[in-house]
DRENPA-3360 file (N, C-alpha, C; in nm, 2 decimals, always signed):
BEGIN
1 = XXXXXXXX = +0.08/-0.12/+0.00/+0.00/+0.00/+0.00/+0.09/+0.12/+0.00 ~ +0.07/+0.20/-0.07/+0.18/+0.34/-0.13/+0.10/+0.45/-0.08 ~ +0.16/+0.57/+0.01/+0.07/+0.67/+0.11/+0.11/+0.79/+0.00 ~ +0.01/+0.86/-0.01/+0.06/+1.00/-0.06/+0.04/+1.08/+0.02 ~ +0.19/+1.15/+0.03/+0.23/+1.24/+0.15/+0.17/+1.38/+0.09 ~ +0.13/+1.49/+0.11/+0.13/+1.64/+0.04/+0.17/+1.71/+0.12 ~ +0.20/+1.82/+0.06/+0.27/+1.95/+0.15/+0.17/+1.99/+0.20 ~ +0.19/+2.03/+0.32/+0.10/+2.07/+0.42/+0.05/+2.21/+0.41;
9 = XXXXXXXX = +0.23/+2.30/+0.36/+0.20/+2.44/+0.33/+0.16/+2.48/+0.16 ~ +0.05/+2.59/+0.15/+0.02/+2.59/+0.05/+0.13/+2.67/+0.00 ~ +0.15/+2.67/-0.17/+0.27/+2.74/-0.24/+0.26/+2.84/-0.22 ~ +0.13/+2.93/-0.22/+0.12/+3.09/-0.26/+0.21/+3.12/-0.11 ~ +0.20/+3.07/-0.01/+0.20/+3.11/+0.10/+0.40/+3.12/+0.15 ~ +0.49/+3.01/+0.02/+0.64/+3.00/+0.05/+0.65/+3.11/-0.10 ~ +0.57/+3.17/-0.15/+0.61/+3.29/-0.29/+0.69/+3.37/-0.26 ~ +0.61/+3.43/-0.14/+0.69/+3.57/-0.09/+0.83/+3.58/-0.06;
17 = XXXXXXXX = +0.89/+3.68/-0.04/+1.06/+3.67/-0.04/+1.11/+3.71/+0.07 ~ +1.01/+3.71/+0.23/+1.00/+3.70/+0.31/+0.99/+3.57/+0.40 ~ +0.94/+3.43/+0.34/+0.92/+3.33/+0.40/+1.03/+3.25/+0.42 ~ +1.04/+3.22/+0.59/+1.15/+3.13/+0.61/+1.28/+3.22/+0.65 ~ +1.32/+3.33/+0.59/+1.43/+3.42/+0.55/+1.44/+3.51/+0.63 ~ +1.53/+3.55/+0.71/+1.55/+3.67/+0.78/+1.58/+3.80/+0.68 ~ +1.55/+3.90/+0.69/+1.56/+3.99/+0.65/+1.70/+4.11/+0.65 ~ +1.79/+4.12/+0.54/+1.88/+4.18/+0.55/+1.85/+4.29/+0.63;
25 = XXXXXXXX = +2.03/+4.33/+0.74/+2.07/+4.44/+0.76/+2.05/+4.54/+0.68 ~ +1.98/+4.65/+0.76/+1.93/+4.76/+0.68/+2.09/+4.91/+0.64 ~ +2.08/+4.97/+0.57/+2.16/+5.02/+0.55/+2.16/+5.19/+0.56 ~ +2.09/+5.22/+0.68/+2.00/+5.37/+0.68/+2.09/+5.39/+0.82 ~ +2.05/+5.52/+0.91/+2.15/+5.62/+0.96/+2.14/+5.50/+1.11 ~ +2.01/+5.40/+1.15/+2.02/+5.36/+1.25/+2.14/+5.22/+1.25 ~ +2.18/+5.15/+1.13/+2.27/+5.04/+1.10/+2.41/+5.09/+1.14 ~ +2.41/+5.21/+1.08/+2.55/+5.29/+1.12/+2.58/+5.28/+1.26;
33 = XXXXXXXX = +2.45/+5.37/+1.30/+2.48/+5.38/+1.47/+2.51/+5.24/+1.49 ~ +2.47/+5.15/+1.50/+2.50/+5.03/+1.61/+2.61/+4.97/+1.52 ~ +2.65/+4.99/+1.42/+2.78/+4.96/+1.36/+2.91/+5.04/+1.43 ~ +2.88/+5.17/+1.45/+2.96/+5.25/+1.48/+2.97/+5.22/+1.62 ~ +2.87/+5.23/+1.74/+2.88/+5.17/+1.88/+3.00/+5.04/+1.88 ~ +2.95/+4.89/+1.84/+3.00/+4.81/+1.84/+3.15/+4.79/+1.80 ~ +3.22/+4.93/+1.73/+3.31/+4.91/+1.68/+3.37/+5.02/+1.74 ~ +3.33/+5.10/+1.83/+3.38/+5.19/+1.90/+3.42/+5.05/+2.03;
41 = XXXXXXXX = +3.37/+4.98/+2.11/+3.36/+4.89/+2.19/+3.50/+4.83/+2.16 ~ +3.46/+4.73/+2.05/+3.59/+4.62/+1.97/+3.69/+4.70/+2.05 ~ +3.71/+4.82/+1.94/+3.87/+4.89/+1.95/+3.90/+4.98/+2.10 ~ +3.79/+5.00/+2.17/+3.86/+5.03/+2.30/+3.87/+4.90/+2.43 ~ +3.84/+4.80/+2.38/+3.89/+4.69/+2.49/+3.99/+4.63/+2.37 ~ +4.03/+4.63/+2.26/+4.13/+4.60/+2.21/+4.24/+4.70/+2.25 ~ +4.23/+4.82/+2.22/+4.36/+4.91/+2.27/+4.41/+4.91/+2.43 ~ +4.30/+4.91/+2.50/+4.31/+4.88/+2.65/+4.37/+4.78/+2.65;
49 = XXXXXXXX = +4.36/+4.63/+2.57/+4.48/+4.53/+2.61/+4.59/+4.54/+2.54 ~ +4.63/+4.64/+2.42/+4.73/+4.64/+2.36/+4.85/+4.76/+2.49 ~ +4.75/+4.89/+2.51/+4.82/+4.97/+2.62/+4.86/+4.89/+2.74 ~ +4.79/+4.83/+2.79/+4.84/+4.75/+2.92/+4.95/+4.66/+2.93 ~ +4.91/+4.60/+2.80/+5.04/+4.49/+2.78/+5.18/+4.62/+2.70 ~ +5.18/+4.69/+2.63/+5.29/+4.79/+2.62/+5.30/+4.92/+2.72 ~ +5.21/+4.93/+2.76/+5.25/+5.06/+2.91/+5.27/+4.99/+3.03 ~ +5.19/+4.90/+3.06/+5.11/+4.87/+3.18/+5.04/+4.89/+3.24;
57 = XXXXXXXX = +4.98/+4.98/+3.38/+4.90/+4.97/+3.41/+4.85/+5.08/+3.34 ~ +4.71/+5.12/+3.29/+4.68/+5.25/+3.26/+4.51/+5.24/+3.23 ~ +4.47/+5.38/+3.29/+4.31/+5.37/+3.30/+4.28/+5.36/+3.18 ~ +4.08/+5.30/+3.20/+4.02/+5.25/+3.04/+3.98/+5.35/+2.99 ~ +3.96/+5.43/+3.09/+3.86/+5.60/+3.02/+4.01/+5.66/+2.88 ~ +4.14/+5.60/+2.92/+4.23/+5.62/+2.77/+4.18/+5.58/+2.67 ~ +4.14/+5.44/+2.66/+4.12/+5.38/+2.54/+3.97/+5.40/+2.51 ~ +3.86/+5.46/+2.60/+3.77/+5.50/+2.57/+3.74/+5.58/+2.50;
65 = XXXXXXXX = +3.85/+5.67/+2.53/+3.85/+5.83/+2.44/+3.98/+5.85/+2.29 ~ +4.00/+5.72/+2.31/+4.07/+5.72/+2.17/+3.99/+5.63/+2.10 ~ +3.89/+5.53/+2.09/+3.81/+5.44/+2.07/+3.73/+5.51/+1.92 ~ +3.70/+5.60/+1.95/+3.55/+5.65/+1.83/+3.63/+5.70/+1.76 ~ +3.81/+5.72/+1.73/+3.88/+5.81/+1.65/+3.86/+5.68/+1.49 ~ +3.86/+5.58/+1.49/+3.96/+5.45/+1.43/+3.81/+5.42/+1.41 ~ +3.69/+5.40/+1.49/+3.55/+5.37/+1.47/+3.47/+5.44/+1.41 ~ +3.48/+5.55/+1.40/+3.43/+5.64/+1.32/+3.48/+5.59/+1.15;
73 = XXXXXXXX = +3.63/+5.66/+1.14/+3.72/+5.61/+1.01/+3.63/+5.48/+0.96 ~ +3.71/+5.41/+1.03/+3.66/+5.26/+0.99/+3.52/+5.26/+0.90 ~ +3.44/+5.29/+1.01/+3.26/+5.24/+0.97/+3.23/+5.37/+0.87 ~ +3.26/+5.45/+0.86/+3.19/+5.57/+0.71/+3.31/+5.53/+0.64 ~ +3.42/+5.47/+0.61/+3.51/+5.44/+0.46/+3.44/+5.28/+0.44 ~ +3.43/+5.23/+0.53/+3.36/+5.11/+0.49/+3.24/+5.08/+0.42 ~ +3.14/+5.23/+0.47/+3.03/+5.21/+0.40/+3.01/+5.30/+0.30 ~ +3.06/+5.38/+0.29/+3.09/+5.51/+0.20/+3.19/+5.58/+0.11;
81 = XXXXXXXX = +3.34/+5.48/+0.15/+3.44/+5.50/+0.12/+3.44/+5.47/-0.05 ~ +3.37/+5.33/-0.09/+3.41/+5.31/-0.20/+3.33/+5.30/-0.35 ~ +3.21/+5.35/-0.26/+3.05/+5.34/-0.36/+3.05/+5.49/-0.46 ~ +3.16/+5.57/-0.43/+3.22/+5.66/-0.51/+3.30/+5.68/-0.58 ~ +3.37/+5.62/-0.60/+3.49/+5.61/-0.69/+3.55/+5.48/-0.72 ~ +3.55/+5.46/-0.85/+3.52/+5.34/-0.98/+3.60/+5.27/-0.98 ~ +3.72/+5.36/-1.01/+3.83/+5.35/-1.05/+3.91/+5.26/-0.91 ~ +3.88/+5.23/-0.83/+3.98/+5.20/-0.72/+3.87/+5.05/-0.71;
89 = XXXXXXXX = +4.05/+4.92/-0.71/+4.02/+4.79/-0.67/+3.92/+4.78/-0.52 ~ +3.88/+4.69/-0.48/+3.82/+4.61/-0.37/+3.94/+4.59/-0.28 ~ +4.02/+4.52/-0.34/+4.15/+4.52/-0.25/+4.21/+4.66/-0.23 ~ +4.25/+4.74/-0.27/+4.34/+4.86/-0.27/+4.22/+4.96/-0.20 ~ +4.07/+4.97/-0.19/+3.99/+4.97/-0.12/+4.00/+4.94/+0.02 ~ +4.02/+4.82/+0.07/+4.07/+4.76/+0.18/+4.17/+4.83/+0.24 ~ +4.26/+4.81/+0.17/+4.42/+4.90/+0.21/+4.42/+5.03/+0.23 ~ +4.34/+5.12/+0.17/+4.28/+5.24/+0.19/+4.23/+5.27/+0.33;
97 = XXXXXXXX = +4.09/+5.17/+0.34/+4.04/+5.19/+0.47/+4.12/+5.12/+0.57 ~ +4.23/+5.07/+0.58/+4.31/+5.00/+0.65/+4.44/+5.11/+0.72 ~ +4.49/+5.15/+0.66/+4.57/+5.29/+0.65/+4.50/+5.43/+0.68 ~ +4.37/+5.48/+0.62/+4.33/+5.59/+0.75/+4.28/+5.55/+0.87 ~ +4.21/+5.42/+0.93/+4.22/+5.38/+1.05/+4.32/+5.40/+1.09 ~ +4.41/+5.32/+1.08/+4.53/+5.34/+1.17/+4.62/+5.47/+1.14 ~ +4.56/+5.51/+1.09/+4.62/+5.67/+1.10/+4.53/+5.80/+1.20 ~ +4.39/+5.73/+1.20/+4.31/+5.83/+1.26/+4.32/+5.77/+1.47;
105 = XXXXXXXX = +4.38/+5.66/+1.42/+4.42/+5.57/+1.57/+4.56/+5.64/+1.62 ~ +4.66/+5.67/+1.53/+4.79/+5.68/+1.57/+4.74/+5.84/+1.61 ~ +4.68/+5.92/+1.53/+4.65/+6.06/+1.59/+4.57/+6.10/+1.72 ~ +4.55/+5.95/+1.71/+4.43/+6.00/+1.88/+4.49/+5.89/+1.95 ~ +4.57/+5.82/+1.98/+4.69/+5.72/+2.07/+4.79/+5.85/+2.09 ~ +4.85/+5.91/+1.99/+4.95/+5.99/+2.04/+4.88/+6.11/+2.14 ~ +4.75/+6.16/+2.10/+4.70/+6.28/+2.16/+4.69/+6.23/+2.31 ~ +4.58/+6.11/+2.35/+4.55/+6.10/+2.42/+4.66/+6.03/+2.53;
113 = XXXXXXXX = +4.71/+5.97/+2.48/+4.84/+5.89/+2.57/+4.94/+5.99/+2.58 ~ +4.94/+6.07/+2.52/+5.06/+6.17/+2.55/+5.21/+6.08/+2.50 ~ +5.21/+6.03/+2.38/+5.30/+5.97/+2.35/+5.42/+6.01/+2.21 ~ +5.50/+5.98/+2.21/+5.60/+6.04/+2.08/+5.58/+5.95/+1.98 ~ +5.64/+6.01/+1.91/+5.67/+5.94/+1.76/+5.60/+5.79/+1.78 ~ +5.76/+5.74/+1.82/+5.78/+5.58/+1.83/+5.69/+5.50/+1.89 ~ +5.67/+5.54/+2.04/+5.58/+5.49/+2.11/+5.44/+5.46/+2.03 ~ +5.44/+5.59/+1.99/+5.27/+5.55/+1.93/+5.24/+5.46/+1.83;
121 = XXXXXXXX = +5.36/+5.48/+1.74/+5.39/+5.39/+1.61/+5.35/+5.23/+1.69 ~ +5.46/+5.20/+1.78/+5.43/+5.08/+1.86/+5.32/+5.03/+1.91 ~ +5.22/+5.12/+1.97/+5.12/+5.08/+2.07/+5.02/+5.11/+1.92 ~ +4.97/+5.15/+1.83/+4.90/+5.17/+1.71/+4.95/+5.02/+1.61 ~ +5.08/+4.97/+1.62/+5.05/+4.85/+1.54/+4.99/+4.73/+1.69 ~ +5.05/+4.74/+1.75/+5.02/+4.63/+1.88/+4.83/+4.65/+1.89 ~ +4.80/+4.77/+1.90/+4.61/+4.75/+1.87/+4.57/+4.71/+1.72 ~ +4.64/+4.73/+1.63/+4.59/+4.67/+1.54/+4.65/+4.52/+1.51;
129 = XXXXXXXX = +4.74/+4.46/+1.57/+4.75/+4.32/+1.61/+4.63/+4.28/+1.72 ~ +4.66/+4.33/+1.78/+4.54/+4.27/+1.90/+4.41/+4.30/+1.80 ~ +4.34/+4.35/+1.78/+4.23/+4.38/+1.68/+4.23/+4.29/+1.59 ~ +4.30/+4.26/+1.51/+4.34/+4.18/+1.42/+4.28/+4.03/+1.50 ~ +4.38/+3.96/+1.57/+4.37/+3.86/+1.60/+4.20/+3.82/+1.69 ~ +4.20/+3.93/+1.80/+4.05/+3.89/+1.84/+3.92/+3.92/+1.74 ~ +3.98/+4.03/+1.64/+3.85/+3.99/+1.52/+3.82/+3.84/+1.44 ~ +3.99/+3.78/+1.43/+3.92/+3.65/+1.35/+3.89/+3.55/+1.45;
137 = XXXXXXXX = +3.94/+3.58/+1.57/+3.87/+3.44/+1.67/+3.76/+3.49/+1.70 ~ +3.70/+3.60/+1.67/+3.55/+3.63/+1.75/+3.45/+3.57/+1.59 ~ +3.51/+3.63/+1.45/+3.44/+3.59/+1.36/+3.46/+3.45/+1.33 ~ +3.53/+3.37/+1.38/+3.56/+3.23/+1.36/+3.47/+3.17/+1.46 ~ +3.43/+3.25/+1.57/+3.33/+3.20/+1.67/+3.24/+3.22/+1.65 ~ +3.18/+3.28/+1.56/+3.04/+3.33/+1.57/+3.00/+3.25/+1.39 ~ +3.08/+3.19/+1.35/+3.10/+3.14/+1.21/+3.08/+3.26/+1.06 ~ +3.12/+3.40/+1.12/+3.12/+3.47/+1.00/+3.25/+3.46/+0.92;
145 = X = +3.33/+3.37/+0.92/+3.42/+3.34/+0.86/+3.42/+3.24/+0.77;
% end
C-alpha cells in the first residue's frame, strides 16, 4: 500500500521573499549607529589590552576616548568610502580603509596617551594586532568566517 504524502504548506503562501528568511541588515543612519557603537567597543577593549600589555597599568577612560577616532574612520570608509569612486580595486579599497584607520588611531593614541613618535607607532601597530587577531577568533566563533 503506497501513502501519498502532500505538503502541508500551501505554495502561494512560500512565494513571498519574506518566507522562512531573515531579513537583510538595513543600511540607513540607525545600521550605522550600532555599527559605529559596536566598533567603538571592539577597539577600545582592544587598545586597553594592547596599552596595558605595552605601558602597563593604565586607565580604560584612555582607550575610551581614543576608541570612536579608528571607529568612526573605519565604519563611514567602509560604507561610503568606495560606492564613489570606480576607479579603485576592492582590495586597494581595503588598504585604503586600513591605512586611515590606523592613521586616525595613531592621531588620537598619540594625543590622548601623551606619546612620541615611536611609542605611538608601537602601541598603534600592537592595537591593530590585537584587533586583528580577536576579530578573527570572535568571527571564527560566531561562524562569519
Amino acid at each position: 500500500m503506497w501513502v501519498s504524502v502532500t505538503n502541508a504548506v500551501a505554495p502561494s503562501a512560500l512565494s513571498g521573499s519574506h518566507a522562512l528568511q531573515a531579513a537583510p541588515i538595513g543600511r540607513g543612519l540607525f545600521a550605522l549607529l550600532v555599527a559605529f557603537v559596536v566598533a567603538t567597543l571592539f577597539y577600545a577593549v582592544t587598545l586597553h589590552l594592547a596599552a596595558t600589555f605595552f605601558i602597563g597599568t593604565v586607565p580604560t577612560q584612555k582607550a575610551a576616548a581614543v576608541a570612536p577616532a579608528p571607529a568612526l574612520v573605519s565604519v563611514l570608509l567602509g560604507r561610503y568610502g568606495l560606492e564613489s569612486v570606480g576607479f579603485v580595486s576592492r582590495g586597494l579599497g581595503v588598504l585604503i580603509v586600513v591605512a586611515a584607520t590606523l592613521s586616525a588611531d595613531a592621531l588620537a593614541i598619540s594625543r590622548v596617551y601623551d606619546l612620541d613618535v615611536v611609542p605611538t607607532a608601537v602601541l598603534t601597530l600592537l592595537h591593530f594586532a590585537f584587533a586583528a587577531v580577536l576579530g578573527i577568533a570572535l568571527a571564527n566563533l560566531f561562524g562569519l568566517l
